[in-house]
C-alpha positions, 0 to 999 in steps of 0.5 A: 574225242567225241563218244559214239554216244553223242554221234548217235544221239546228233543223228537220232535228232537229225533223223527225226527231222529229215523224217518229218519232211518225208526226206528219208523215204527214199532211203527205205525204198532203194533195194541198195540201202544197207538193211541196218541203214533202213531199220534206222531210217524207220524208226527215225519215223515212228510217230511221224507225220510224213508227207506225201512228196519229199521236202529234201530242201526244207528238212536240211534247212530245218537242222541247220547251217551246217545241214544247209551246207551238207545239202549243197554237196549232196546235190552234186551226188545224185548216185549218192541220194537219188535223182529226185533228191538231188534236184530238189536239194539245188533248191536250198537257200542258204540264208537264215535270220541275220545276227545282231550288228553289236555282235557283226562289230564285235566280230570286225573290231575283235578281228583287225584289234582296231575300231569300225571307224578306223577302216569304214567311213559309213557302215550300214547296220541291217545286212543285204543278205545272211547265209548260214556262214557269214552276212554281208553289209554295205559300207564305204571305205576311209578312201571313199570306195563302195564296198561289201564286207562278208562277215563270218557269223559269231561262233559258226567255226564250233557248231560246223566242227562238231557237225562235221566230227558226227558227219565223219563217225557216221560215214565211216560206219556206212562205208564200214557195212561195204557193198554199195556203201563203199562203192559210193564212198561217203567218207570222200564226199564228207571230206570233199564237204569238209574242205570246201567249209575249210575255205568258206570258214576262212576268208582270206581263202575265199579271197585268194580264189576271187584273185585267181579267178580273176587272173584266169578270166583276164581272157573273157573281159566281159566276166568281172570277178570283184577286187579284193580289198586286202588291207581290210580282210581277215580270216573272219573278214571279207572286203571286196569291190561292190557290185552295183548291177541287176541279178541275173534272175530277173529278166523282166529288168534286165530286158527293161534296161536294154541288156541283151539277154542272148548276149549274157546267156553266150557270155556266161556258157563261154565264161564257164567253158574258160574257166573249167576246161581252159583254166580248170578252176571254176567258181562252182556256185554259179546260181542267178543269186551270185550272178549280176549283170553289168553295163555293157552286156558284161557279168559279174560274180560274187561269192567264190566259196565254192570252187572247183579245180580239175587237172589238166589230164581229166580235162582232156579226158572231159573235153574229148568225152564231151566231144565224143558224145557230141560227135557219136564216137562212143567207142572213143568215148568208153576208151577215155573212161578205161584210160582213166581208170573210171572203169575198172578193167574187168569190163568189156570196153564195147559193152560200156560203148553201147551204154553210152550210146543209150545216153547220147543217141536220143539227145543226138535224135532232138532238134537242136534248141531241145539238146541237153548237157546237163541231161546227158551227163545226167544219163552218162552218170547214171549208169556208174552202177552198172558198170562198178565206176567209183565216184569222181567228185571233182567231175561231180562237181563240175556236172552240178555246176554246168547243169546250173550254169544251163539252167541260168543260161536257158531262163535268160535265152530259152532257145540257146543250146548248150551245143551251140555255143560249147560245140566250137569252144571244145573243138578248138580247145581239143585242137589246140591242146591236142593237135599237131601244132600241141604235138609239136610244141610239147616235142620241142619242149621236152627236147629243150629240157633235155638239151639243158640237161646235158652238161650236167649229165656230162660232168656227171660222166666225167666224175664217174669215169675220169680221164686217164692218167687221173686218180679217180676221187676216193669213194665215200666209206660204206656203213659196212666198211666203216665197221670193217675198218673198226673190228674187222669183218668178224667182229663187224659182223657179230656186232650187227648179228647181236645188235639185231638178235637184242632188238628181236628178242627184246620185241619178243618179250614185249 
């Protein structure tokens, strides 16, 4: 177990580089901050050089790949680190200096215990990008397929367990202090981080959800989840389909080599939609660095270590609020987050229907092309405050992945309309799962279980209360009875008197 010594001393020098950066300001001035969180957050700084504007991006990448990690869960928490914070945090970069490729190979030999020619025919040496976790190479396979090969960086596992061990002590005392702390609930959202890094360390599990994925978008032909090239992949080695396209940022080349951008905007709104309201897992790092286009005006995505996955129940929940905030039923809207437990219920459901109504009317007030989601649902968590609603991380998530997946879509096509293209896909969605024909299925349904049930339950009649003339089947002997038939009722019962007087006074003692 780590001493509380070395937690201290990891955040000291963390703090001191946060502090550097300008990135612990906000910290101090928040009137929520806990007082002890803010002495600390000043003398992180004593000496310091601080900037005028906040570099929360360059401070999280100046620590190190795990801080790269931790970075990207906070951009989802914007009640967590201030909306300034967060939006800059989204700028993070995850890439760092790639690692030599004597050590790539040692990793990929020392993983499948056989030689690199013995799976690849070419391997080229210089990697086509390095991230804080693993680098990517290209290569070709001994059947002559083009493929990409993730490889985790040697000894990356043991720098992000100890990150993560100070990250846990850390959020445990904050949340400790209580107050706002609690509210906000740091030690969920390491937990969140931590298991999202279980995933990303091991990349069978990334490979797992790339085939999930791709068997939930079989419906949006138009978005490619690559192949999985099982047979060369470990937990320390991803190999996958290449994907030969022009990356979504660059527009310029995507308009030169005829793509239809609109199209691609649409395909991508729609693609999301599939994934987080019909299917409820989502490939939740959704930027233009993971997005190709292909020919066709289809989509490609790589990348599937972060995932998002919300149950059925929460969405109907998001696509009625959706729809709600769409449409101006409010009151409707504030109902679903009493029915959901996201407000406690000591609150008064016409108060919270009018605070929504202060995030929904100016957007429903702009002309169409100027209309928000990602802006709305910023206003919609923004007064979680206020009316004591305990964070949702799985819906954060999908919050920070729809606002960027609208940012990627508005760079493309700068008149598109999240509404537009969302609006019709929600409604039938509600319609369908919701509606009178999803009434009637489910009824019939739940009446076909039951009717299956019932010679079961018949024979279970039977065996309770034989037909007459029968002799009914001696019951099993009790516990109680066994030691009746044994001693007697007397001494059966001293027995136990004794047996339980021995154990209390033997706790008593103790």
């Amino acid at each position: 177990m780590t001493a509380s010594i070395t937690h201290l001393w990891r955040l000291f020098k963390w703090g001191r580089t946060l502090a550097r950066h300008g990135a612990l300001r906000g910290i101090e001035r928040d009137p929520n901050t806990p007082a002890a969180v803010r002495r600390l957050a000043r003398v992180a700084r004593v000496g310091a050089r601080v900037p005028k504007v906040p570099q929360y991006a360059e401070a999280f990448q100046a620590i190190g790949p795990a801080a790269i990690k931790l970075g990207q869960t906070l951009a989802t928490r914007p009640d967590l680190v201030g909306e300034d914070a967060a939006h800059d945090l989204l700028r993070l970069q995850d890439s760092l200096p790639p690692v030599p490729f004597d050590a790539i190979r040692a990793r990929i030999e020392g993983s499948f215990g056989r030689p690199l020619s013995a799976l690849f025919a070419e391997f080229e040496e210089e990697s086509i990008g390095a991230a804080s976790i693993a680098q990517v190479h290209r290569a070709i396979t001994t059947d002559g397929r083009r493929v990409a090969v993730k490889v985790l960086r040697p000894g990356v596992e043991a720098d992000f367990a100890r990150a993560i061990d100070t990250y846990e002590w850390a959020a445990a005392q904050l949340e400790g202090i209580g107050g706002e702390a609690m509210r906000l609930r740091p030690r969920l959202v390491i937990e969140t981080f931590k298991r999202w890094t279980a995933r990303e360390l091991d990349l069978r599990r990334e490979g797992a959800s790339a085939s999930e994925l791709a068997e939930g978008m079989e419906a949006e032909p138009d978005f490619v989840v690559p192949a999985i090239d099982w047979q060369r992949t470990t937990g320390k080695v991803l190999t996958l389909e290449w994907v030969d396209g022009i990356k979504l940022s660059n527009r310029t080349g995507l308009i030169e080599a005829g793509y239809d951008v609109s199209v691609l905007a649409s395909k991508l709104v729609r693609a999301f939609l599939r994934q987080a309201i019909s299917d409820g897992f989502f490939h939740a790092d959704m930027h233009q660095g993971n997005l190709f286009a292909l020919p066709g005006d289809r989509i490609a995505a790589i990348d599937f270590g972060i995932m998002g996955r919300i149950d059925r129940r929460a969405r109907v929940w998001l696509a009625e609020i959706l729809y709600g905030l769409i449409t101006g039923d409010y009151k409707r809207v504030a109902e679903i987050h009493f029915e959901a437990g996201y407000v406690p219920p000591h609150h008064n459901v016409a108060e919270f229907a009018t605070a929504l109504r202060a995030v929904g009317e100016p957007m429903r007030g702009l002309p169409v092309k100027d209309m928000s989601v990602g802006a709305m649902l910023d206003g919609l968590f923004a007064i979680t405050r206020d009316f004591d609603m305990q964070t949702q991380p799985h819906l954060l998530l999908l919050q920070k992945t729809m606002v960027m997946v609208e940012g990627v879509a508005t760079r493309l096509d700068p008149d598109i309309n999240m509404w537009d293209v969302s609006g019709p896909f929600i409604r039938e969605w509600i319609r369908t799962e919701l509606g009178p024909e999803a009434w009637a299925a489910d009824r019939i349904v739940t009446d076909l279980k039951t009717f299956a049930r019932l010679p079961e339950l018949i024979r279970n009649i039977e065996a309770r209360y034989p037909a007459p003339g029968g002799a009914p089947p001696a019951p099993p002997l009790r516990e109680i009875e066994v030691v009746r038939v044994g001693g007697g009722w007397r001494y059966g019962a001293v027995a136990i008197l004794s047996a339980a007087l021995a154990v209390a006074m033997t706790l008593w003692v103790a």
